[in-house]
N, C-alpha and C positions, 0 to 999 in steps of 0.2 A: 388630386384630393377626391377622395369619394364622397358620392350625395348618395342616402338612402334617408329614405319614409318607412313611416308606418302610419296604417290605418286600420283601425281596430275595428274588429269583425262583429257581428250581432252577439248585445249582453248574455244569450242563450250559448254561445261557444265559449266567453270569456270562464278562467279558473274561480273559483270563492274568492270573493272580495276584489275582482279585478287585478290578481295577480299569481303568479305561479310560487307557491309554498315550497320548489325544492332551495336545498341550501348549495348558497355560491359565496364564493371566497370572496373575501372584499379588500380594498385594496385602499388607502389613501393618496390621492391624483389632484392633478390641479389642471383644471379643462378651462376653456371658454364655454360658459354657460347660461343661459337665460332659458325662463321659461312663464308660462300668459296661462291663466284662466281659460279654462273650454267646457262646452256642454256637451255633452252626449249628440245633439243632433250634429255638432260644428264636427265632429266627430267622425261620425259615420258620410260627410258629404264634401268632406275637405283632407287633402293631405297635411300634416304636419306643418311640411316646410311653406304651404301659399300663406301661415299665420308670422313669418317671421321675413325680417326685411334684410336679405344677405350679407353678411359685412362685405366690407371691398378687398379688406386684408387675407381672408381666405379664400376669396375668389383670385385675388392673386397668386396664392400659394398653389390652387388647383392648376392651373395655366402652367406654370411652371415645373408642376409634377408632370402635365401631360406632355410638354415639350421635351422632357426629360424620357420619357416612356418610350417617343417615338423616335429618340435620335440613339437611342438603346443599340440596335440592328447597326444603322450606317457608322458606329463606333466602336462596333468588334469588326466589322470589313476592316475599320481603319486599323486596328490592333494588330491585324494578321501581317501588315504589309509595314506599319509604321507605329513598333509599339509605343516610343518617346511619345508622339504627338499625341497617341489616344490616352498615355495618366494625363500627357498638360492639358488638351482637351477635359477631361476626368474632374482634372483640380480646378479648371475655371470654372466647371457648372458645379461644382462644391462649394467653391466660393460665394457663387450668385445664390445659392439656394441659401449659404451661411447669412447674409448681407441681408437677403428679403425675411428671415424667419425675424431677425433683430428688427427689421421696422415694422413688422407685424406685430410681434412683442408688444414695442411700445404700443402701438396703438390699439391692441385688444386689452390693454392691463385693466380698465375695465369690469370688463366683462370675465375674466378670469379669477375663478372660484376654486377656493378650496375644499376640495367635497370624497366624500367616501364611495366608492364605486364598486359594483357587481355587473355580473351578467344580467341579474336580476332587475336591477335599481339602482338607486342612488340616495345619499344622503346628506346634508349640507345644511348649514346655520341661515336664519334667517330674521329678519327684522320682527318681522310681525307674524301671527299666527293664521294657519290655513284648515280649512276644515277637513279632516277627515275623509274621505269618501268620494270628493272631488275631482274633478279631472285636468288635468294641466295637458298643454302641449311643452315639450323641450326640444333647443337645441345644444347638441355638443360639439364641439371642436378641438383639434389639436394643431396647429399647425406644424410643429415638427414631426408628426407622420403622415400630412396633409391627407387626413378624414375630416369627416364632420359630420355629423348625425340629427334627423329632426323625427323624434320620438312622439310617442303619445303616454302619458302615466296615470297614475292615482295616486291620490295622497295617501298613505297607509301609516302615517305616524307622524303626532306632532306634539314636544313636548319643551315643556319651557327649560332653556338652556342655561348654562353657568360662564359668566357672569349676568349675562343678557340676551335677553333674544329667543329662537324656538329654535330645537332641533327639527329640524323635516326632512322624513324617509319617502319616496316615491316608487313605485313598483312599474316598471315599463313594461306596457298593453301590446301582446300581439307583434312581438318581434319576428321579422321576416331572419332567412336564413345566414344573410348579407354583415344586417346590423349584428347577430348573433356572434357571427365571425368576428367582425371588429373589436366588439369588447372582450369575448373572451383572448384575444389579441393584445387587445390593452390590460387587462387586468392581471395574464401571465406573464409579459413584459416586464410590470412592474411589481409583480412575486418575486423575479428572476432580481431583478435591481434591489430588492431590501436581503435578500436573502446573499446577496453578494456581500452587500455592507454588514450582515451581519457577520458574516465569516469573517471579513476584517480586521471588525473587532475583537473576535475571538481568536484570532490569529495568535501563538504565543510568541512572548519577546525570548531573545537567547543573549 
């Protein structure tokens, strides 16, 4: 699983309003997500991720991707000489990774939010209303691509929602190259995935 940070640079480099105006595709996702009130100095003297307390479920998922990454090499050696053993080999760490993402599951349900997503930002329903202008820390996670992200944002929108509740937009501070990757990663992903369903649909019957 990947860990990346962000730590947002002096208000003087930040874009207007604490966020970047270009337009990015957005995408409807459903992440593991929380995210805490921060000030400007908590800001500039802390990484993201020291304000959040790790889950155990994705520290699992991460181990398991790394075990996975390093046994990569000694499993095409085995391929070459013994291809049966390196798919059954294949299929038991599928299995293990199928088995762990299921009790990760349960126990992030949680914390797993359904929210609208860009490279840009994010956007997501919420209880009570946040002020404008504000600065939040976030983290994200997915465990079936074993990433996870600890962001810094701003509040750029907040408005009362239907039935209940506030809509709240976030614009993410100072994305390093890494996290940049990731989502635009996650968010073509899942362009690719509605745009499959929708041909489906449109698929004609004979």
């Amino acid at each position: 699983m990947n860990q990346h940070n962000s730590k947002p640079q002096d208000d003087s480099q930040r874009p207007p309003n604490g966020h970047d105006r270009r337009c990015h595709y957005r995408v409807d996702d459903q992440l593991y997500f929380e995210f805490k009130p921060v000030n400007p100095k908590t800001m500039r003297q802390q990484q993201a991720s020291e304000l959040f307390v790790r889950p155990s479920e994705l520290t699992l998922l991460q181990e398991l991707h790394k075990l996975e990454e390093e046994g990569q090499s000694l499993l095409r050696e085995i391929a070459k000489e013994q291809r049966s053993v390196a798919i059954y080999l294949s299929l038991l760490n599928r299995k293990t990774q199928l088995i762990a993402q299921q009790m990760c599951q349960a126990q992030s349900e949680q914390h797993t939010v359904q929210l609208n997503l860009s490279e840009g930002g994010l956007a997501f329903q919420h209880n009570s209303a946040l002020n404008v202008g504000d600065y939040v820390a976030v983290t994200l996670g997915l465990e079936e691509d074993a990433w996870h992200l600890y962001l810094y944002g701003r509040i750029v929108r907040c408005l009362p929602a239907v039935p209940a509740g506030y809509q709240i937009a976030i614009a993410f501070c100072d994305l390093d190259s890494e996290q940049q990757k990731l989502l635009t990663r996650r968010v073509f992903k899942k362009q690719m995935q509605s745009h499959r369903r929708k041909r489906g649909m449109e698929t004609p019957s004979f």
